[in-house]
C-alpha positions as CSV (number, residue, x, y, z in Angstrom):
1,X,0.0,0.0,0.0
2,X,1.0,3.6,-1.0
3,X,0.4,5.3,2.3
4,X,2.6,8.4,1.2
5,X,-0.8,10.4,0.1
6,X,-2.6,9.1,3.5
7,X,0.5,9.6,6.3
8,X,1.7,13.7,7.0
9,X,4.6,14.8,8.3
10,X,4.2,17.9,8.9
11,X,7.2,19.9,11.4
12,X,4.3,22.2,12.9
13,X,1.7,19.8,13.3
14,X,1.8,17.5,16.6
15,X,5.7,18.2,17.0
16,X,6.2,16.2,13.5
17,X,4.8,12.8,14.5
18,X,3.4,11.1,11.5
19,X,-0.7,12.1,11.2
20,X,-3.4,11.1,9.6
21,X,-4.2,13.2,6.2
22,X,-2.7,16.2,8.1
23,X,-5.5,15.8,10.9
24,X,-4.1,15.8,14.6
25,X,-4.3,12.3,15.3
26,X,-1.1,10.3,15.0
27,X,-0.2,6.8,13.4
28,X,1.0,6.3,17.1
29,X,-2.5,7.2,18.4
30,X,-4.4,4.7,16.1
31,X,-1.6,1.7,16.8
32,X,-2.4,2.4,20.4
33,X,-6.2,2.0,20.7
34,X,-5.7,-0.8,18.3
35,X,-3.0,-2.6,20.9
36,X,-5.1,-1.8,23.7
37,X,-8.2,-4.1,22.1
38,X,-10.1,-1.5,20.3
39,X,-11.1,-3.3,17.0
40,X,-10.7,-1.3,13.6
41,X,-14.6,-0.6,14.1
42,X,-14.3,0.9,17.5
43,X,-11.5,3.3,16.7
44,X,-13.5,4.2,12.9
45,X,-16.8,4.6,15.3
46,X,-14.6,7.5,17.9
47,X,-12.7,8.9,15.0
48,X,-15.7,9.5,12.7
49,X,-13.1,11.8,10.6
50,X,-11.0,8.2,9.7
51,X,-11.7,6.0,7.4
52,X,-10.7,1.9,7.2
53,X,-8.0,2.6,4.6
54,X,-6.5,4.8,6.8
55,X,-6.1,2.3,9.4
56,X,-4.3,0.2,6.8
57,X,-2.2,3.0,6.1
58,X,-1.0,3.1,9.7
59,X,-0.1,-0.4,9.8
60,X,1.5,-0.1,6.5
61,X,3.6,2.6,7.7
62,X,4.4,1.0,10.8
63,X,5.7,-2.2,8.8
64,X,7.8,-0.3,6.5
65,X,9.8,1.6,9.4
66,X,10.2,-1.7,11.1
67,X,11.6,-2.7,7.7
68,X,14.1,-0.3,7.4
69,X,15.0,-0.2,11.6
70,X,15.8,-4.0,10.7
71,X,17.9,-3.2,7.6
72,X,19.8,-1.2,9.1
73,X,20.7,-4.1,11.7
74,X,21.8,-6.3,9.6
């Protein structure tokens, strides 16, 4: 997945933490409620503003940064 239209960086927007479509909520924020237990429906139903493709977009940009932590590793 091509989350490069869907994840922000913005310097001036939540200290520079990757958002959401340049909303304030984080790709942290949304790995968290999901790792606590709240299902993709849950965390679509108190973040009306998100959709399901951007919860794939978070996990896709969580996999690629694990990717390249592990890269550089090896």
């Amino acid at each position: 997945m091509d989350y490069s239209r869907i994840i922000t960086i913005e310097p001036d927007k939540r200290g520079g933490k990757p958002c959401i479509r340049g909303l304030r909520i984080t790709v942290y924020d949304v790995l968290d409620y999901l790792a606590s237990g709240m299902t993709p429906e849950q965390v679509l139903q108190d973040f009306p503003d998100l959709t399901a493709e951007d919860i794939r977009a978070c996990f896709a940009f969580a996999a690629d940064r694990e990717r390249r932590v592990m890269s550089r590793s090896a």
